[in-house]
Wavefront OBJ file of the C-alpha trace (Angstrom):
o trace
v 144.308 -112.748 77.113
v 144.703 -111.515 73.577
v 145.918 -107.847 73.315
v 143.867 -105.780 71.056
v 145.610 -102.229 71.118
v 145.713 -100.022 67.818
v 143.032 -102.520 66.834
v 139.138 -100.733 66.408
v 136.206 -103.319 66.326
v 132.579 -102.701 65.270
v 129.917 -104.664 67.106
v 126.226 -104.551 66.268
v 123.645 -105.776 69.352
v 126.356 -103.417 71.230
v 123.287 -102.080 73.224
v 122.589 -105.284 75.619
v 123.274 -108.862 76.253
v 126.047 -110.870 74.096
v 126.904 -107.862 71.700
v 127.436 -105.513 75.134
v 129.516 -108.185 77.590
v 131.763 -108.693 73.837
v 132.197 -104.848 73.352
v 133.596 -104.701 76.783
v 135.612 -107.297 76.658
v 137.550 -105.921 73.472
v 137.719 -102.424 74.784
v 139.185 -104.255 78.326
v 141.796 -105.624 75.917
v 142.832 -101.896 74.264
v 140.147 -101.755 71.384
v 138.121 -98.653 70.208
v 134.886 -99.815 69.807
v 131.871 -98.936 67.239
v 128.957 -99.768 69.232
v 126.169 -100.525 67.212
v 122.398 -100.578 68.263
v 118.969 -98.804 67.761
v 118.386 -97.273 71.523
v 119.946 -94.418 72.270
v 120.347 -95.135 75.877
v 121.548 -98.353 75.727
v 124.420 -96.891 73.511
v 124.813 -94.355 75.797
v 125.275 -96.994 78.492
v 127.528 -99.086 76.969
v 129.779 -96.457 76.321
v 129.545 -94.817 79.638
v 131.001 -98.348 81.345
v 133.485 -98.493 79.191
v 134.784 -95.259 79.549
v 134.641 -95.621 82.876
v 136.964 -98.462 82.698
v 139.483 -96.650 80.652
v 138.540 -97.826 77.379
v 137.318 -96.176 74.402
v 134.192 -96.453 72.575
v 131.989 -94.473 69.586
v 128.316 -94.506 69.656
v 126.600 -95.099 66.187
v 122.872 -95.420 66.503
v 121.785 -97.557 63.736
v 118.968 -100.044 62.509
v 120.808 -103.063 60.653
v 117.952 -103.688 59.327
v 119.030 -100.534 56.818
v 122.149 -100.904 54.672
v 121.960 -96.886 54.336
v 121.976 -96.478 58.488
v 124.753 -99.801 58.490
v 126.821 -97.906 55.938
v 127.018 -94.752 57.406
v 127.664 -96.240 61.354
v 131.062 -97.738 59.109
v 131.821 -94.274 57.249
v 131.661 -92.514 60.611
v 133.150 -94.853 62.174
v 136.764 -95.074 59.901
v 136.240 -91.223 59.630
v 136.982 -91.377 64.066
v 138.459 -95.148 64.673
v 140.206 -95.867 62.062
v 140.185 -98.426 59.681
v 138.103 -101.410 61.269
v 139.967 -104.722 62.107
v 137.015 -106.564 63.807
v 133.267 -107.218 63.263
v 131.203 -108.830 65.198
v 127.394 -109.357 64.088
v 125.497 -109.494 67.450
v 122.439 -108.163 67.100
v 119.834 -110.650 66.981
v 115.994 -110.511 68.182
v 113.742 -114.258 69.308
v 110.832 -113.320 66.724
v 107.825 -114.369 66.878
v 107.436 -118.274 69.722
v 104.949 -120.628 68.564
v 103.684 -123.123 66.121
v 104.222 -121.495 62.919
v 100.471 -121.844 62.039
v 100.019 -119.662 64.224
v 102.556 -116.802 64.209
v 102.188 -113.572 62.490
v 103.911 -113.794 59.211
v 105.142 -110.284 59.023
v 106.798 -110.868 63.160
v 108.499 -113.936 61.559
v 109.783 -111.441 58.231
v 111.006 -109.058 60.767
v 113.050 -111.795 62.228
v 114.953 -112.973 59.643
v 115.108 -108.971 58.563
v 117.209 -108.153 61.767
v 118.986 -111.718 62.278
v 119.602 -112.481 58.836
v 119.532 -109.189 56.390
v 121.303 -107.200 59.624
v 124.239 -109.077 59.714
v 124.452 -109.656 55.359
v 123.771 -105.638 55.943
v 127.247 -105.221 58.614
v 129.416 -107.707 55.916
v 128.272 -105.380 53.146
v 129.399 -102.537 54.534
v 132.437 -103.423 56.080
v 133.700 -106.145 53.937
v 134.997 -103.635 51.357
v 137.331 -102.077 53.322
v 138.669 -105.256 54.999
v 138.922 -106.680 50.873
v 141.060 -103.462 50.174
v 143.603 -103.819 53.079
v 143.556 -107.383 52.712
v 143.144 -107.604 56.647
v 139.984 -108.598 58.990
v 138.206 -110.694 61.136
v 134.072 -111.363 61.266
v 132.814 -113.213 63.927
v 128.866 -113.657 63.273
v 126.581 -115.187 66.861
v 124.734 -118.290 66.060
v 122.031 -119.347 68.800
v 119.515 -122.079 69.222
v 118.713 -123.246 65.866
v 122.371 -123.762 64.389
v 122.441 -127.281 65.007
v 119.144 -128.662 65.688
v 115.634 -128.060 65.041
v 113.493 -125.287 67.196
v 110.239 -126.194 67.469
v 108.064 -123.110 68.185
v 111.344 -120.941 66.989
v 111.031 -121.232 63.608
v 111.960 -117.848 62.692
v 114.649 -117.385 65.095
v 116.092 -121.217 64.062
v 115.649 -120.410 60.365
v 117.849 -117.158 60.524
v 120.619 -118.603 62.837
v 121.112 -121.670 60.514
v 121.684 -119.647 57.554
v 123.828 -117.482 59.540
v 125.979 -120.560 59.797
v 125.902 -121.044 56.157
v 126.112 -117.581 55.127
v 129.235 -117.652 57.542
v 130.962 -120.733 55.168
v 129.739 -119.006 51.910
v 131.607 -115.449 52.731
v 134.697 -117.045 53.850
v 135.441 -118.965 50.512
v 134.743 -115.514 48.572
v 137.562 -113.808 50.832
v 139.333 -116.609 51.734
v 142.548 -114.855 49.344
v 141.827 -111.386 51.038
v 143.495 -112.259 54.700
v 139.851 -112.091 56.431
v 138.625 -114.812 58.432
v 134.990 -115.546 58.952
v 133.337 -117.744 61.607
v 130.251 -118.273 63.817
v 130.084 -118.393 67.304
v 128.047 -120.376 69.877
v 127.577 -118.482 72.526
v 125.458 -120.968 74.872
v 122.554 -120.339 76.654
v 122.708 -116.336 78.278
v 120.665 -114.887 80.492
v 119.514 -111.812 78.368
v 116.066 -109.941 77.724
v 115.337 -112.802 75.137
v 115.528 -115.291 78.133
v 112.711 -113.172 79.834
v 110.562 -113.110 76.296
v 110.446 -117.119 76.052
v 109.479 -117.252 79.620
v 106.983 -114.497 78.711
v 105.453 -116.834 76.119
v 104.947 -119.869 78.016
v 103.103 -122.887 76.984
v 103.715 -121.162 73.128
v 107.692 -122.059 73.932
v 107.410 -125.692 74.746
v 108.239 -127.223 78.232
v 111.756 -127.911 76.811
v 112.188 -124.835 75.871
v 110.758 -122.809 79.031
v 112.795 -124.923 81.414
v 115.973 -124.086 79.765
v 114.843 -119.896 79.961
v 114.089 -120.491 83.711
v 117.145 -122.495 84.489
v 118.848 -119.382 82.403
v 117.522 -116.750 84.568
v 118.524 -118.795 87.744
v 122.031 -119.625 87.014
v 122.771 -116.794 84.572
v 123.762 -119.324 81.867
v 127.294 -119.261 80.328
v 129.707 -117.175 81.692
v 130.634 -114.078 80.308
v 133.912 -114.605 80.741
v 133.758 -117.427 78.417
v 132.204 -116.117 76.018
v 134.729 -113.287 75.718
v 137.647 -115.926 75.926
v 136.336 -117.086 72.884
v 135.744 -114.012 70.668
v 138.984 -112.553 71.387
v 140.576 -116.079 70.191
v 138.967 -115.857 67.178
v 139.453 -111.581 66.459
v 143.133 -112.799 67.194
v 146.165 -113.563 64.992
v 146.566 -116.603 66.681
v 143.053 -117.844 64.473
v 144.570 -116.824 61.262
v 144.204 -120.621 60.206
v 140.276 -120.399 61.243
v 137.893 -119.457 58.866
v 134.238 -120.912 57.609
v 133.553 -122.985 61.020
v 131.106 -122.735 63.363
v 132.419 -123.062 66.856
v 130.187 -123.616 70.202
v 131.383 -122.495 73.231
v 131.563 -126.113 74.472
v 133.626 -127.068 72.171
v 137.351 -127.853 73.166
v 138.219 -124.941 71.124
v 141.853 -124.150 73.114
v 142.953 -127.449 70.809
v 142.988 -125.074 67.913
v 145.040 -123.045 69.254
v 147.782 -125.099 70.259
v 147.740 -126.454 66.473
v 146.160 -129.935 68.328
v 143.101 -130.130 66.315
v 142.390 -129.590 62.293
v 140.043 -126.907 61.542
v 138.011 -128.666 59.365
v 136.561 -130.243 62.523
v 134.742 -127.606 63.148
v 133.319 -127.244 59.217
v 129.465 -126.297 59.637
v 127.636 -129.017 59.638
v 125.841 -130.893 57.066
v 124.007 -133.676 55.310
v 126.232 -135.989 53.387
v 126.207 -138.491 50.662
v 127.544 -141.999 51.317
l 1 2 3 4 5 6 7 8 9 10 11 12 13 14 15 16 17 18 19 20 21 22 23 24 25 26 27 28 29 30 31 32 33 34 35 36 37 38 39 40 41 42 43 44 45 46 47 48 49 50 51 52 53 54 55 56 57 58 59 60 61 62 63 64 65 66 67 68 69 70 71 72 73 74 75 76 77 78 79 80 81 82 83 84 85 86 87 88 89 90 91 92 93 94 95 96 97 98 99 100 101 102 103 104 105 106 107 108 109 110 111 112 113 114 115 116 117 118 119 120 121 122 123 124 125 126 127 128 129 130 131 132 133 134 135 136 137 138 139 140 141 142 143 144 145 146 147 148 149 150 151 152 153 154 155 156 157 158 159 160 161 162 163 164 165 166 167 168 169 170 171 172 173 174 175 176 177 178 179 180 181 182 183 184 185 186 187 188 189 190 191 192 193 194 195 196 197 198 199 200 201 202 203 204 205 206 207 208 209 210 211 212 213 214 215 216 217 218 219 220 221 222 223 224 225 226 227 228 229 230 231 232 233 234 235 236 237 238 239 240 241 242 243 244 245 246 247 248 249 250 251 252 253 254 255 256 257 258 259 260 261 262 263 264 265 266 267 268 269 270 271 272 273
């Protein structure tokens, strides 16, 4: 494992699921965490196990759905942390599940406001900082939608592929600045969205209900894997990683033995011939 002492790390989604198992596994590795999230109580939480643990972690309720509420979590955060090394963009909601003749239009805004606009909101905010020290690492969740087409998750699909794009897009404008910027894969997770597209039924699709119940059986990817992962990529040792989009079943450890090229891993795309 990666060691992450004197290094502080802001995480958004730092409440529950993905964004939660990722803040503990940086503050496990010596990080002071920002831990980002609307509920109170989940913050509270969070920061409670990793105290417990012997880690160190900052509560900063905020909706990233505000730049104002995004800025001020980053203010308060340098003004207690320290300067931040690390992002990672984790909060995410499923939006509205169904055809989309059928969904409410302003569930499926709200979706791409906290999927999309949050995490363009937490790269705002933070990028400055990183441009000025000429030092940083953003590592930005994809989900279901990345790679394929969602039917009956058009909202949800729609903001996670232009996450991956957004992703490529901010890494060419700081690509001078010493800050690398990727997207993650984090597999299927047993979270609370698991439990909201088994909530849905017949509106998710057989495909996509089986997968949620398999989820909530097996648990889904393990944490520990997921972790692995981030840390690799908030590490020195991905220096030479930037703009990809990476999937947690990808054979990812070849990059860091120098085995693979990067490029590999550019986000997909249609092409010419």
């Amino acid at each position: 494992m990666h060691s992450f002492k004197n290094k502080s790390a802001l995480i958004t989604g730092a409440g529950r699921g993905i964004g939660k198992r990722l803040a503990i596994g940086l503050a496990q590795q010596g990080a002071k965490v920002g831990l980002v999230a609307r509920s109170k109580a989940e913050l509270e939480l969070t920061q409670l196990e990793i105290e417990h643990a012997g880690g160190a972690a900052l509560r900063l309720r905020a909706d990233v759905r505000t730049y104002a509420q995004v800025k001020a979590a980053v203010d308060r955060m340098r003004a207690q942390l320290g300067e931040i090394d690390i992002v990672i963009c984790a909060a995410g909601i499923q939006g509205p599940i169904g055809p989309l003749w059928e969904v409410s239009p302003k569930a499926w805004t709200g979706a791409i406001e906290t999927n999309l606009v949050g995490v363009m909101n937490t790269c705002r905010a933070a990028l400055p900082h990183m441009v000025e020290r000429r030092h940083g690492k953003i590592l930005i969740l994809g989900g279901g939608g990345t790679m394929r087409a969602r039917s009956n998750f058009s909202a949800y699909a729609a903001s996670k592929a232009a996450l991956v794009r957004l992703t490529e897009t901010i890494a060419e404008e700081v690509r001078d600045f010493n800050i690398q910027v990727n997207c993650m894969g984090p597999g299927p997770t047993y979270t609370h969205m698991t439990d909201v597209v088994l909530k849905a039924g017949e509106k998710a699709g057989w495909k996509d209900s089986e997968q949620a119940m398999s989820t909530r059986m097996t648990g889904g990817t393990a944490p520990e894997k997921q972790i692995e992962l981030a840390l690799f990529l908030a590490s020195e040792e991905a220096n030479h990683i930037s703009g990809k989009l990476i999937h947690i079943r990808d054979d990812w450890k070849r990059l860091a033995k120098a085995d693979l090229h990067p490029e590999l891993y550019t986000l997909r795309r249609v092409r010419k011939i």
